[in-house]
Each structure stands twice: as C-alpha cells, then as structure tokens.
ZADO-1210 file (C-alpha; in nm, 4 decimals, padded with zeros to 6 digits):
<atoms>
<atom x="01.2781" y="01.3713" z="00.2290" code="UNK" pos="1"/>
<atom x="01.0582" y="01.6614" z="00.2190" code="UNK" pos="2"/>
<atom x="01.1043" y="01.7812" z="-00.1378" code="UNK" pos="3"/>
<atom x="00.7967" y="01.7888" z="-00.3580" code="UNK" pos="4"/>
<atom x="00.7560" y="01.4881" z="-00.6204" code="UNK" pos="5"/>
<atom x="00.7870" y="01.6515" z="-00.9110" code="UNK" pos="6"/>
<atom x="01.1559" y="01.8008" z="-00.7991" code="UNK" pos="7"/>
<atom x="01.2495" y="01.4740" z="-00.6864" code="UNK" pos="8"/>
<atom x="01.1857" y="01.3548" z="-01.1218" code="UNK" pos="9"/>
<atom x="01.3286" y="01.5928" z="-01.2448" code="UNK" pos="10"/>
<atom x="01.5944" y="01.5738" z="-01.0677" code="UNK" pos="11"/>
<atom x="01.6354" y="01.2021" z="-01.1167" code="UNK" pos="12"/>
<atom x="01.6336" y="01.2289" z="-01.5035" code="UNK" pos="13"/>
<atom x="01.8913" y="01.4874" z="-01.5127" code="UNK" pos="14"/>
<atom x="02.1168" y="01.2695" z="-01.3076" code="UNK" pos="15"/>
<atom x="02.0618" y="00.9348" z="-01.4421" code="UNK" pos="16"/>
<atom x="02.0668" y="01.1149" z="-01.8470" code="UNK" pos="17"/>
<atom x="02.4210" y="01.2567" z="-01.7460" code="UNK" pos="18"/>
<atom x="02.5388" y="01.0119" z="-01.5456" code="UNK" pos="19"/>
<atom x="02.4296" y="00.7713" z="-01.9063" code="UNK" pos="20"/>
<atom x="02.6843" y="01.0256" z="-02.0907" code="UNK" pos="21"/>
<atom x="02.9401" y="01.0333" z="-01.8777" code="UNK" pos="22"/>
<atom x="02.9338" y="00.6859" z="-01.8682" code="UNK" pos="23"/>
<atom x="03.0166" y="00.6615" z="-02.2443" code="UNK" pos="24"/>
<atom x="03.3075" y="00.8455" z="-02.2316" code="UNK" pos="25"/>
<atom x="03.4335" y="00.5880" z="-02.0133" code="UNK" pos="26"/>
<atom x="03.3596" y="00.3359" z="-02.2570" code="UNK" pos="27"/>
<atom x="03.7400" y="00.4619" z="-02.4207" code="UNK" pos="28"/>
<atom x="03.9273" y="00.2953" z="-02.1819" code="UNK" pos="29"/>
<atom x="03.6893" y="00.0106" z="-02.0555" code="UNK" pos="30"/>
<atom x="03.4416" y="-00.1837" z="-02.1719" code="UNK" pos="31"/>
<atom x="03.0766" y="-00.1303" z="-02.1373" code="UNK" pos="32"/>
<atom x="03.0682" y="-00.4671" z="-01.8842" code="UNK" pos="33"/>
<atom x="03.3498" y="-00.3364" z="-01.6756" code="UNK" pos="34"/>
<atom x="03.1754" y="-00.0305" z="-01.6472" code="UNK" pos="35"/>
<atom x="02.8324" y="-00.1292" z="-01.5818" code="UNK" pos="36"/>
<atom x="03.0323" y="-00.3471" z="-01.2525" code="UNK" pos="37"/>
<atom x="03.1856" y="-00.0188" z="-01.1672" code="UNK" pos="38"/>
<atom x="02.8415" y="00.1397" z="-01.1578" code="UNK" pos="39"/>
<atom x="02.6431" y="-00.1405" z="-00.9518" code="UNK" pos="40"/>
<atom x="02.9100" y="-00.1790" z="-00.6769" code="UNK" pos="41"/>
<atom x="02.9452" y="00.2309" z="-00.6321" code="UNK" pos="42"/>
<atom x="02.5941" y="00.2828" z="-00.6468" code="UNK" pos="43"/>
<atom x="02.5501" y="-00.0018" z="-00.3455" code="UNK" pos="44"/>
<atom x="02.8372" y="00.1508" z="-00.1468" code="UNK" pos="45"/>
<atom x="02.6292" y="00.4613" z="-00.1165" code="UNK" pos="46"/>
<atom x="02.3140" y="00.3392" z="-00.1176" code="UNK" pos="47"/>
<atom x="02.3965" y="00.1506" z="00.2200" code="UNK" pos="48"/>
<atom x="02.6541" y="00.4421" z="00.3717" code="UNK" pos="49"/>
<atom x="02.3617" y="00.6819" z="00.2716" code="UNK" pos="50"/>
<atom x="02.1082" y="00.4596" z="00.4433" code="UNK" pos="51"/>
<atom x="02.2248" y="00.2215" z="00.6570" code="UNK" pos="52"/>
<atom x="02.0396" y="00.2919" z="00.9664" code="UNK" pos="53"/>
<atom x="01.7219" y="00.1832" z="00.7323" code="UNK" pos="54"/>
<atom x="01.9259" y="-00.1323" z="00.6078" code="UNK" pos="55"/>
<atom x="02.0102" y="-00.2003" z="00.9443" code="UNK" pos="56"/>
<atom x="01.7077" y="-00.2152" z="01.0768" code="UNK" pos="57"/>
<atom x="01.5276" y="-00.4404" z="00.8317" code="UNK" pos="58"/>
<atom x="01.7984" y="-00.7014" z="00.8532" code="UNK" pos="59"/>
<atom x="01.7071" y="-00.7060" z="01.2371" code="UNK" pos="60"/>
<atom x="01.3816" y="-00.7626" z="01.1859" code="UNK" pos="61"/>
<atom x="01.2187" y="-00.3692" z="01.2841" code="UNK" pos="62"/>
<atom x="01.2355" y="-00.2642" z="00.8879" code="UNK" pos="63"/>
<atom x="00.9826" y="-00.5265" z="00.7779" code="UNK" pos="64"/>
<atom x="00.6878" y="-00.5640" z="00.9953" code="UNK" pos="65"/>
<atom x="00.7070" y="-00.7978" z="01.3244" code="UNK" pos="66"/>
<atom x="00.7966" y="-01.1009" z="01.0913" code="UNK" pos="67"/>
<atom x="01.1105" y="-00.9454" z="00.9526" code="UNK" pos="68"/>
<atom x="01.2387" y="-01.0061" z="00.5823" code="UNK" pos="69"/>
<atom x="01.0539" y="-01.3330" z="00.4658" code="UNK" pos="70"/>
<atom x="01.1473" y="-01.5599" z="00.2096" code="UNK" pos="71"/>
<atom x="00.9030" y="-01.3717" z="-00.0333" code="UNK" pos="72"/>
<atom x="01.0616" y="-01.0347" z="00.0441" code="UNK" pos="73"/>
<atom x="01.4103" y="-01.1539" z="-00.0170" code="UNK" pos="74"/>
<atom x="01.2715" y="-01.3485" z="-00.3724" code="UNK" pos="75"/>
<atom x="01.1236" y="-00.9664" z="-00.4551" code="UNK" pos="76"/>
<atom x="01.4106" y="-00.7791" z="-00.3563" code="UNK" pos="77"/>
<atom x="01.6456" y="-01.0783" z="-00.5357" code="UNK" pos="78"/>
<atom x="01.4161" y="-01.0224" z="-00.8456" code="UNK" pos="79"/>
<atom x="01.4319" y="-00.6291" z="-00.8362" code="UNK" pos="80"/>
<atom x="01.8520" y="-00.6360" z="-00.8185" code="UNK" pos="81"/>
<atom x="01.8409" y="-00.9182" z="-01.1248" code="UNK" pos="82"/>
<atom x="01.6471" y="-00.6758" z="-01.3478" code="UNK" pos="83"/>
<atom x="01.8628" y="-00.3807" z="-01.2434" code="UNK" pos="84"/>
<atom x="02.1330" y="-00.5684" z="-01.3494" code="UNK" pos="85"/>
<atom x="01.9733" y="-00.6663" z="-01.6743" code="UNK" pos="86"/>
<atom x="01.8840" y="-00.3328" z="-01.7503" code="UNK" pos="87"/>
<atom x="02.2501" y="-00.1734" z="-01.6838" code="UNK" pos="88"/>
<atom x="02.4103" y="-00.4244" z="-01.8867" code="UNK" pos="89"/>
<atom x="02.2524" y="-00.4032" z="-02.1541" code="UNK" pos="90"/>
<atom x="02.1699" y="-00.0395" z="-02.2180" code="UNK" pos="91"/>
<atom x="02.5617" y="00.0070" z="-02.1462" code="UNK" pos="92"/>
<atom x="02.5725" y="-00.2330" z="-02.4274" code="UNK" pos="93"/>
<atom x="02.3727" y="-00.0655" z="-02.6813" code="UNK" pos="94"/>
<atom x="02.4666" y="00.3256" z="-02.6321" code="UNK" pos="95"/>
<atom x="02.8391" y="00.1816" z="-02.7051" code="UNK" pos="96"/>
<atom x="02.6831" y="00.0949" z="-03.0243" code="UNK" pos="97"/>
<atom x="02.4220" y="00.3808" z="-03.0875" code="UNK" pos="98"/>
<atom x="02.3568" y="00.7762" z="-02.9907" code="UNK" pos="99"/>
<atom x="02.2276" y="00.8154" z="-02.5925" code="UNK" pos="100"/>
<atom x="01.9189" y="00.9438" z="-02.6883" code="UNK" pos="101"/>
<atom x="01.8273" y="00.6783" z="-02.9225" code="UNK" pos="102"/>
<atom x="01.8849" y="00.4065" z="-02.6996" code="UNK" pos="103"/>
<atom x="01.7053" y="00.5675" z="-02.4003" code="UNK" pos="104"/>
<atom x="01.3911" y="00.5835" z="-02.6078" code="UNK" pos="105"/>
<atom x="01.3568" y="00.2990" z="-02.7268" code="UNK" pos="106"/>
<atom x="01.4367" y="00.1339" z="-02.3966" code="UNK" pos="107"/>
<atom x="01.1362" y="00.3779" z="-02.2782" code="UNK" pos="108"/>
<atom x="00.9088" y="00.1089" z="-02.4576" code="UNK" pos="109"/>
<atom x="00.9275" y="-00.0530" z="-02.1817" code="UNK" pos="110"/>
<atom x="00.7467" y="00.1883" z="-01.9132" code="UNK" pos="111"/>
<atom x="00.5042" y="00.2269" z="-02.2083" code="UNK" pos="112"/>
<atom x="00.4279" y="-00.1345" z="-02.2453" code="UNK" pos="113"/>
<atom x="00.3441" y="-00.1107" z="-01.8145" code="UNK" pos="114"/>
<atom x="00.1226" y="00.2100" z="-01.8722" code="UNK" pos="115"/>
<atom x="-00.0199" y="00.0497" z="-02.1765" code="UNK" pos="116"/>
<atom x="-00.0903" y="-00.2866" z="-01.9924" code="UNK" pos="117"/>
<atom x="-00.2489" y="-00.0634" z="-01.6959" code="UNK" pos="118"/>
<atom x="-00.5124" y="00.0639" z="-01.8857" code="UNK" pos="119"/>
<atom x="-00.6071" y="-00.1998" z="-02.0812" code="UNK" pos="120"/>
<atom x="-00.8416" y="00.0326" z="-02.3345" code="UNK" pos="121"/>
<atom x="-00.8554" y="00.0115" z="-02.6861" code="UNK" pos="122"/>
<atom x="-00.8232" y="00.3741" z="-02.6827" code="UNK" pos="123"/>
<atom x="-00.4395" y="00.3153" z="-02.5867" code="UNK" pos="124"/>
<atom x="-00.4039" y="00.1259" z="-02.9210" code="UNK" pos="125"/>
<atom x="-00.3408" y="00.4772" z="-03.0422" code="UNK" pos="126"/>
<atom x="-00.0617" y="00.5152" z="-02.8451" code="UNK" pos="127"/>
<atom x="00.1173" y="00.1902" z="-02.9372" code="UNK" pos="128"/>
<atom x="00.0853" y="00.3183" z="-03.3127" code="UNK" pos="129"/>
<atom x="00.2399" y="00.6591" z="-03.2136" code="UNK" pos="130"/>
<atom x="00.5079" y="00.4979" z="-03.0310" code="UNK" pos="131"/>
<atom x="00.5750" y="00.2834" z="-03.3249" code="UNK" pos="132"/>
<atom x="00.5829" y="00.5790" z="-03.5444" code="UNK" pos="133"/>
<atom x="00.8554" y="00.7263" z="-03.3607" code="UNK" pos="134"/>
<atom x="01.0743" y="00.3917" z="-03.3354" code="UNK" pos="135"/>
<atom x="01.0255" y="00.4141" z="-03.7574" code="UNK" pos="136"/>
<atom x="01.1243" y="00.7522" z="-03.7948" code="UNK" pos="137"/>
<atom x="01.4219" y="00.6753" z="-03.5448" code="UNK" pos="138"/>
<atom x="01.5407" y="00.3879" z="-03.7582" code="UNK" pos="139"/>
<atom x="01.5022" y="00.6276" z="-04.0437" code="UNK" pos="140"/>
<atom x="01.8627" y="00.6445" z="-04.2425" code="UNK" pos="141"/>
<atom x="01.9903" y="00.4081" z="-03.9659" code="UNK" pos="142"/>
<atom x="02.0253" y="00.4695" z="-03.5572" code="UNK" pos="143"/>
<atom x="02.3677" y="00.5376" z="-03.6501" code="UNK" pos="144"/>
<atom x="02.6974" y="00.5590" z="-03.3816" code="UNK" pos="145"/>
<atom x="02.7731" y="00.6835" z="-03.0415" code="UNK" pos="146"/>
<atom x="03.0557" y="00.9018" z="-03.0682" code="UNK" pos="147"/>
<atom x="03.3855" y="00.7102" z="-02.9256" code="UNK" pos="148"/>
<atom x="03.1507" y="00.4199" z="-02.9980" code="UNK" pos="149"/>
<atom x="03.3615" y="00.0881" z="-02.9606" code="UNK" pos="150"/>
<atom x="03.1836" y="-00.1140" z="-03.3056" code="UNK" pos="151"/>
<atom x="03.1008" y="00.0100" z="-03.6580" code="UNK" pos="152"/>
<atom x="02.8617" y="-00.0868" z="-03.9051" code="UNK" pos="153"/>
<atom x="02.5507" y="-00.1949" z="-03.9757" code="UNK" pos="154"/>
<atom x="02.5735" y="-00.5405" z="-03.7654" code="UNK" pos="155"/>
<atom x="02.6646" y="-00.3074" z="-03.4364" code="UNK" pos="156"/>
<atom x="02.3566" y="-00.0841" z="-03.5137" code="UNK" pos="157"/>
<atom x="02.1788" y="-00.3702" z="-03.4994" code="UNK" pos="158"/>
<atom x="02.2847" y="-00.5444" z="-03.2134" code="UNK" pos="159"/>
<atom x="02.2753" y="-00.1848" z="-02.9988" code="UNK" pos="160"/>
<atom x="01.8925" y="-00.1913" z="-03.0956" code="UNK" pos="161"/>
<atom x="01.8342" y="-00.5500" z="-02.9896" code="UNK" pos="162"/>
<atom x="02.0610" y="-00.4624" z="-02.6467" code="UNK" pos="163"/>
<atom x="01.7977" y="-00.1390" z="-02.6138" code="UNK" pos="164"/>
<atom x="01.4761" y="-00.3454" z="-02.6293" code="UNK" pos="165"/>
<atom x="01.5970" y="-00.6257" z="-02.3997" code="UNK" pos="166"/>
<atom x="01.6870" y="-00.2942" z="-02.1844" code="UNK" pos="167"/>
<atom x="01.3190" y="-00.1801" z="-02.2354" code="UNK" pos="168"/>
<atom x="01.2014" y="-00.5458" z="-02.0963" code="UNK" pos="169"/>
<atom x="01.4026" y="-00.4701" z="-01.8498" code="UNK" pos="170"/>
<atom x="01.2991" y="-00.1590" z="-01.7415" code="UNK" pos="171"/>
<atom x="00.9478" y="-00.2552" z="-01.7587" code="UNK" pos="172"/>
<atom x="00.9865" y="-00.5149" z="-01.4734" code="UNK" pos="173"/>
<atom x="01.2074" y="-00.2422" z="-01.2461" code="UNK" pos="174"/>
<atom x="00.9038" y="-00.0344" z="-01.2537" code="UNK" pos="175"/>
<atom x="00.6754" y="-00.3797" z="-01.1250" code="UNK" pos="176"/>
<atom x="00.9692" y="-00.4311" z="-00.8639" code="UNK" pos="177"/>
<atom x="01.0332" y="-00.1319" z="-00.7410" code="UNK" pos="178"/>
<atom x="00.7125" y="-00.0582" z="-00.6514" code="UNK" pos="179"/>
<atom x="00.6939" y="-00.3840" z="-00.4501" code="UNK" pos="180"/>
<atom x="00.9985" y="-00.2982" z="-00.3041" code="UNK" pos="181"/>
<atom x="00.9033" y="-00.0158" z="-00.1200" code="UNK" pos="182"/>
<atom x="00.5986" y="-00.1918" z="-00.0485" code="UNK" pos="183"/>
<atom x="00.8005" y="-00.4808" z="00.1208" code="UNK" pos="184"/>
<atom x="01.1118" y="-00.2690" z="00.3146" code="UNK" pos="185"/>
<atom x="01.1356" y="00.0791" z="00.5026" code="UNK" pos="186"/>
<atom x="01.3525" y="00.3557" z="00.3473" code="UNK" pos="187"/>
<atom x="01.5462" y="00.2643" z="00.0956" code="UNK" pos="188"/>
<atom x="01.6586" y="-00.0546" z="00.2686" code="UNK" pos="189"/>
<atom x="01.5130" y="-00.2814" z="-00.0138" code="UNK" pos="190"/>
<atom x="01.6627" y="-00.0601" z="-00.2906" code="UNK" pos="191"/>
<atom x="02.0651" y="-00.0872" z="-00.1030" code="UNK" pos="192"/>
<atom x="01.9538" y="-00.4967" z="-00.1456" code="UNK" pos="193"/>
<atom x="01.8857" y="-00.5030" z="-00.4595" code="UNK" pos="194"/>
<atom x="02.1565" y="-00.3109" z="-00.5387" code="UNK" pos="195"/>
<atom x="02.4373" y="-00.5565" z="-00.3855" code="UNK" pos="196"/>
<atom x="02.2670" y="-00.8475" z="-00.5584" code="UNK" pos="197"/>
<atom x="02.2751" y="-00.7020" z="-00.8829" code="UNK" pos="198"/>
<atom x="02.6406" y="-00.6100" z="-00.8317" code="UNK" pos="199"/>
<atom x="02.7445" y="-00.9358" z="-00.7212" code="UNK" pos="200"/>
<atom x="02.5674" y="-01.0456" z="-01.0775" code="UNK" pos="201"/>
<atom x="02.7779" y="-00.7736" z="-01.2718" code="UNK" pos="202"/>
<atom x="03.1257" y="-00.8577" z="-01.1120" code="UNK" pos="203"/>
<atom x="03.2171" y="-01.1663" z="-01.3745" code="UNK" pos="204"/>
<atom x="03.1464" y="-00.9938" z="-01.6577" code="UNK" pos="205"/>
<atom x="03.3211" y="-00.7076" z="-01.5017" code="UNK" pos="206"/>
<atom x="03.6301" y="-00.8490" z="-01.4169" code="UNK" pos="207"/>
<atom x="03.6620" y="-01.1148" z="-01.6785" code="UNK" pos="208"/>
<atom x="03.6525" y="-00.8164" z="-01.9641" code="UNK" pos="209"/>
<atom x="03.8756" y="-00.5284" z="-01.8162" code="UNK" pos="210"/>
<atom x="04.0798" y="-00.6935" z="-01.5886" code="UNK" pos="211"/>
<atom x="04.3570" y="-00.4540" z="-01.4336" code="UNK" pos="212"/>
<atom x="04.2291" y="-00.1653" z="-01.5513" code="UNK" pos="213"/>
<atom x="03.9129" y="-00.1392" z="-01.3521" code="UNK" pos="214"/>
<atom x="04.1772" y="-00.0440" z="-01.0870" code="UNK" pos="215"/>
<atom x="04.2718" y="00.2577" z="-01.2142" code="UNK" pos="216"/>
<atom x="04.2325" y="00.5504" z="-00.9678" code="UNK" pos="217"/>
<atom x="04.0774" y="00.7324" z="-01.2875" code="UNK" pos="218"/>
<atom x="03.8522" y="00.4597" z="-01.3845" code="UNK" pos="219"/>
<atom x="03.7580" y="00.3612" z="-01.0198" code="UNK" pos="220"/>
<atom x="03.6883" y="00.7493" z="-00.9967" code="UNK" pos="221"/>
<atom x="03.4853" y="00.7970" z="-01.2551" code="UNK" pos="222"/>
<atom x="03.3010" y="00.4662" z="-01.1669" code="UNK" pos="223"/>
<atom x="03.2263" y="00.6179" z="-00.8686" code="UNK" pos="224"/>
<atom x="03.0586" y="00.9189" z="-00.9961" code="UNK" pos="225"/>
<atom x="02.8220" y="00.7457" z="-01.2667" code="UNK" pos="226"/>
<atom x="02.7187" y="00.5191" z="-00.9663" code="UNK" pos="227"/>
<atom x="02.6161" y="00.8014" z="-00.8017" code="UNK" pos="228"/>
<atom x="02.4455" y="01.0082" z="-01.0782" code="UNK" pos="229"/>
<atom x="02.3039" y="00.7356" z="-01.3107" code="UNK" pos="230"/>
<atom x="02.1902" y="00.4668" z="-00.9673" code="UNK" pos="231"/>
<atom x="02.2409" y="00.6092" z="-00.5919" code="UNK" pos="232"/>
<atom x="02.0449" y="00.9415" z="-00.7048" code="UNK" pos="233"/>
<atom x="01.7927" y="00.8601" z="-00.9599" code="UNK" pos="234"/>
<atom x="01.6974" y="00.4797" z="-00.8361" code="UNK" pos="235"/>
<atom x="01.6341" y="00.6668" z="-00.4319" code="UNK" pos="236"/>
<atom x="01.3990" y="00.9075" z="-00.5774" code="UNK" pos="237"/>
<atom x="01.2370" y="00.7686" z="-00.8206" code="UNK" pos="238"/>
<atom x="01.1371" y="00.4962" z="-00.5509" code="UNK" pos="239"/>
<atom x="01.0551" y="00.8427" z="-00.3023" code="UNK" pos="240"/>
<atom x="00.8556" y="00.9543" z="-00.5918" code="UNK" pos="241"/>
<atom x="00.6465" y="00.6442" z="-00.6342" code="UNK" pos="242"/>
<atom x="00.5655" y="00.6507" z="-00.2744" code="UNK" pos="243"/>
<atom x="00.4037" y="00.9727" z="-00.3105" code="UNK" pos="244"/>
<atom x="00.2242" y="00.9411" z="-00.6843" code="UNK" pos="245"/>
<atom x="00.0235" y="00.6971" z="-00.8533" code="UNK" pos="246"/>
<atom x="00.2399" y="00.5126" z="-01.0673" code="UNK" pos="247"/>
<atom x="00.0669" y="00.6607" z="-01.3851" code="UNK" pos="248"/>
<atom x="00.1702" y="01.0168" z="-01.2558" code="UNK" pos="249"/>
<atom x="00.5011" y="00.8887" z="-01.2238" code="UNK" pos="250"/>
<atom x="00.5327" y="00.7626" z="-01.5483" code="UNK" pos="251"/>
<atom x="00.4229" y="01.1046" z="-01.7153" code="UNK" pos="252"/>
<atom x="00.6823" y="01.2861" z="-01.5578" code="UNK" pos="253"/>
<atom x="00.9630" y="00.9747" z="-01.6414" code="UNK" pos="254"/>
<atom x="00.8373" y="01.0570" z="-02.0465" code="UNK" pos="255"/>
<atom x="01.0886" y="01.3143" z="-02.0389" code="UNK" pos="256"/>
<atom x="01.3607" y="01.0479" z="-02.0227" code="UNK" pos="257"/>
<atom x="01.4330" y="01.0042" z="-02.4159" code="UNK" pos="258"/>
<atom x="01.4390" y="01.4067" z="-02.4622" code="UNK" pos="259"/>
<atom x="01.7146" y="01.4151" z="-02.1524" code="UNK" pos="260"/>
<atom x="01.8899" y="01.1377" z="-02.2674" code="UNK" pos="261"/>
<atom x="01.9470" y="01.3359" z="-02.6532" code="UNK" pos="262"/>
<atom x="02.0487" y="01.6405" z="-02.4429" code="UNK" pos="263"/>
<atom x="02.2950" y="01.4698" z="-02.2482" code="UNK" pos="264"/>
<atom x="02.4055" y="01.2679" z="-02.5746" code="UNK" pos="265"/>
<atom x="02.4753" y="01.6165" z="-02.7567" code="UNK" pos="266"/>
<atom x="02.6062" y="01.7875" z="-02.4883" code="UNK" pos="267"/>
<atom x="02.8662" y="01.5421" z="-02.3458" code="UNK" pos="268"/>
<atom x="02.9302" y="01.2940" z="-02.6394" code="UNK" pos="269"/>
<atom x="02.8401" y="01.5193" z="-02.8647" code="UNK" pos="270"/>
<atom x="02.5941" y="01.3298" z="-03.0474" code="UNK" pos="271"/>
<atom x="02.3881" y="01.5356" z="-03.3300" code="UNK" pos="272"/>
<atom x="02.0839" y="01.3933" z="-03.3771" code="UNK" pos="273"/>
<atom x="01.8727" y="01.4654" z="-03.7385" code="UNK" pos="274"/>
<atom x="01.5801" y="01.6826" z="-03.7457" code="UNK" pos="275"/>
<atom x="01.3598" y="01.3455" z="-03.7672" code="UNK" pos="276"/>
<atom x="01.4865" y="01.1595" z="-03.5598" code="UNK" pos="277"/>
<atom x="01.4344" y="01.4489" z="-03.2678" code="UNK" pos="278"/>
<atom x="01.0669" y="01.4173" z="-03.3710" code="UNK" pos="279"/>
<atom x="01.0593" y="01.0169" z="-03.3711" code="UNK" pos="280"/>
<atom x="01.2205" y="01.0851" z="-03.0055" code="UNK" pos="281"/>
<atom x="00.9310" y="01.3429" z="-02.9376" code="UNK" pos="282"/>
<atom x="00.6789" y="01.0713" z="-03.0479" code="UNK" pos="283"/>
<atom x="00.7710" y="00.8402" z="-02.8101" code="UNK" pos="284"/>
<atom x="00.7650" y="01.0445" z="-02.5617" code="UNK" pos="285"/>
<atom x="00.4139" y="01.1523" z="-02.6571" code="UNK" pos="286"/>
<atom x="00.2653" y="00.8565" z="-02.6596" code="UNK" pos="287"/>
<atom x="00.4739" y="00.7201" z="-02.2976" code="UNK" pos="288"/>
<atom x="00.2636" y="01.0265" z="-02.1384" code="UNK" pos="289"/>
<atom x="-00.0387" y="00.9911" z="-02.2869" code="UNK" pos="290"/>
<atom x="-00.0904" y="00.6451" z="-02.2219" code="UNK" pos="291"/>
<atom x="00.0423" y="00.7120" z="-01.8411" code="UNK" pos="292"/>
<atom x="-00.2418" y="00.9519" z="-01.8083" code="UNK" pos="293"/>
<atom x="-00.4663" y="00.7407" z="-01.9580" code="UNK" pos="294"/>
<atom x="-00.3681" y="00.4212" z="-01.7498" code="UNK" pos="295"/>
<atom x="-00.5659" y="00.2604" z="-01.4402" code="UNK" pos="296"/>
<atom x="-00.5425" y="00.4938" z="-01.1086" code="UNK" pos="297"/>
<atom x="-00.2942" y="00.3070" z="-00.8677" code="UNK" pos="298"/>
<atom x="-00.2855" y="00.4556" z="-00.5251" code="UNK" pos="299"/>
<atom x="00.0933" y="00.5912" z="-00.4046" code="UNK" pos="300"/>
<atom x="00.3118" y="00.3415" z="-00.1658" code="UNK" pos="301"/>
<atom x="00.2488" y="00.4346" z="00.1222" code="UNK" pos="302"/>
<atom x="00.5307" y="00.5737" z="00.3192" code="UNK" pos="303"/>
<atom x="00.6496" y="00.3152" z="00.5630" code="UNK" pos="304"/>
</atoms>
C-alpha cells in the first residue's frame, strides 16, 4: 500500500467513527454483545480473504523469519486478539448507554496514558490535568443517553462510563500489541490472527444474548458492514500507518478520534452534544496530541 500515512488515518477514523454509529443503530434489534460477535467474525472473514496469501505464508513458516510462528509470537498475537475483544465489547457496551462521542473520548484516555507513559516528563503532568479537565466538563450535567439507547437513568450513565474506561485500558494495550504485531508477522497476517481469536472469544456472549436473530439476513448484513468499516479498514491501516511513523506521530493524528466519533454520533444517531461538553471533547483531544508530540521518539516498524 502506497498511500501516504497521513491518508491512511484519516481514513481509518472516518471508518471506524461511522462504522461506531452505524453500529448503534443496530443496537434496536440486537444487543450490543451480539453485535460486537457480528463485528469480530466479519472483520476476520475479510481480513484473511483480503490477505490470505500473507496469512498463508506465515502459517508455513516464510511469514515469520526461518523459525516460523514461535510460541512467543502466537502468546503476542493471542494477547493482541484478547484486547481487541476487550475493547469491542465493552465500548459496544457503553455507547448503548451514552452519546458516541462521549464514549470515544474517554476511551481515548487510554492512547493518552501510552503517550503519557512514553515520555515520562513532568512537563506531561500538564497534559493529564487538561485531559482531566475535559472528562469534568464532559460529566458536566451528566454524559447523558445514546439515542435508541437500550438503558435509562442515572445507574446506565454510570455503568456506560465504567464500560468506556475499561475500553480505554483496553485500547491502551492494542496500541502495545499492535505494534508488536507487525513486528512479529508479515502483512497483515498477525492482525487476520488476532482477529479470529478475538472472535472465537466474542461468540458466547454473542450467541447466548441474541440467539436467532443474529441470523437475520438484515442483521448478518449490517454485521457485515460495521466489520468492515469499524475493524477490516481501520485496524489494516492503522497497523500500515505505524509501520511507517513513530508511534508518537501516530498518536497525534489518532487525537482526532473523540471529535469524529461526536460527528458520527450527530450525524447518524443524531446525538446533540452541549456547547461544553464539545469543548471537554476538544480538551481531550488537546492534551492526547500534545502529549504524543511530546512523548519519547520510537522509530516506525519496519516494513517486513
């Protein structure tokens, strides 16, 4: 893929943002679980159709060095598909409970917490008290409800929060594991691995809450596309981008994540966000950046 970096970002967040919003539409007619399952197993479908001359090749051994896959790159790649699973889950779980944009930013702590942890300066204290400005002026008045949310009330607000931070935790180790990742495999060999792990992880949950219904043409459809804009696009170049940039680059350009994620909120669930809460979002995404530029140089994974 010849494309330059910053295209292939961009065009990730739109995806993944919209993909996030048409996914909660779905939520109407299954549960956040069942659709998280639907997303996983579509998303690995492609992954491998898209690249399974790179899959194929470091199963036989000619993806991975002379060795092959060891035991540690099958614990990395195992590790990588557990937190993607993680981190589907349970932001599924909390924009059922809270606006898109809200969630995405403060599951965005979580890249912050990596850039912040990269640098290591006191300087980036200043950062952690900018991010925590914005969370404070997003909990302002309450996070509120995703429209066609499936819980009301206080206690759901709540628990959508709590689902968004474990979602941030989670995020923060996909950007750790990714990178090794493409260390480890060729292509996006590692990624398609990951991918089916994480899936078969999903499937209880998946099955045990929707049931029937998950076989619905319509369902399976539109299962199909949010695997394909919110994983199979996004999750192939972010892990092209981070090949190319240092991972503090990267995570300048991913800072634009909460501000996509309120765009696709308003524009497909037709979330309307107050005039504070916009600037709690833009505070965030402030101090993501600045403490990405600030972080340790990292040099770019090389391509393999």
């Amino acid at each position: 893929m010849r494309a330059p970096a910053p295209l292939l970002a961009a065009t990730a967040i739109i995806s993944l943002q919209f993909g996030a919003g048409l996914a909660g539409r779905l939520f109407t007619q299954v549960p956040p679980a069942a659709v998280t399952g639907l997303r996983m197993w579509s998303a690995a479908v492609l992954l491998a159709l898209l690249g399974a001359r790179g899959l194929r090749a470091a199963l036989t051994g000619r993806g991975c060095g002379q060795e092959g896959i060891t035991g540690r790159d099958w614990l990395v790649a195992a590790s990588f598909g557990l937190a993607l699973a993680a981190m589907n889950f349970s932001v599924y779980q909390a924009i059922a409970r809270i606006p898109l944009g809200i969630a995405v930013t403060i599951e965005f702590l979580g890249p912050l917490a990596v850039a912040v942890a990269m640098s290591r300066r006191l300087s980036d204290l200043l950062w952690v008290i900018l991010a925590l400005a914005g969370v404070v002026l997003l909990g302002r008045g309450g996070p509120g409800l995703a429209h066609g949310g499936l819980a009301h009330g206080h206690g759901a607000a709540l628990a959508g929060v709590l689902f968004a931070l474990v979602s941030a935790a989670c995020w923060a180790a996909y950007i750790v594991l990714s990178a090794a990742t493409g260390k480890r495999f060729a292509g996006p060999s590692g990624l398609v691995i990951a991918m089916v792990f994480g899936a078969v992880l999903t499937t209880p949950a998946a099955v045990t809450s929707a049931g029937a219904a998950l076989l619905r043409p319509g369902v399976l459809a539109a299962g199909a596309a949010i695997g394909l804009m919110s994983s199979a696009i996004p999750y192939w170049l972010e892990l092209e981008t981070l090949r190319r940039v240092p991972a503090r680059v990267f995570g300048i350009w991913m800072s634009l994540q909460p501000a996509g994620a309120a765009l696709a909120g308003l524009v497909m669930l037709g979330e309307v966000l107050a005039p504070w809460k916009w600037l709690g979002i833009g505070l965030v995404m402030a101090a993501s950046a600045g403490a990405a530029a600030t972080a340790r140089p990292v040099h770019p994974v090389p391509d393999a």
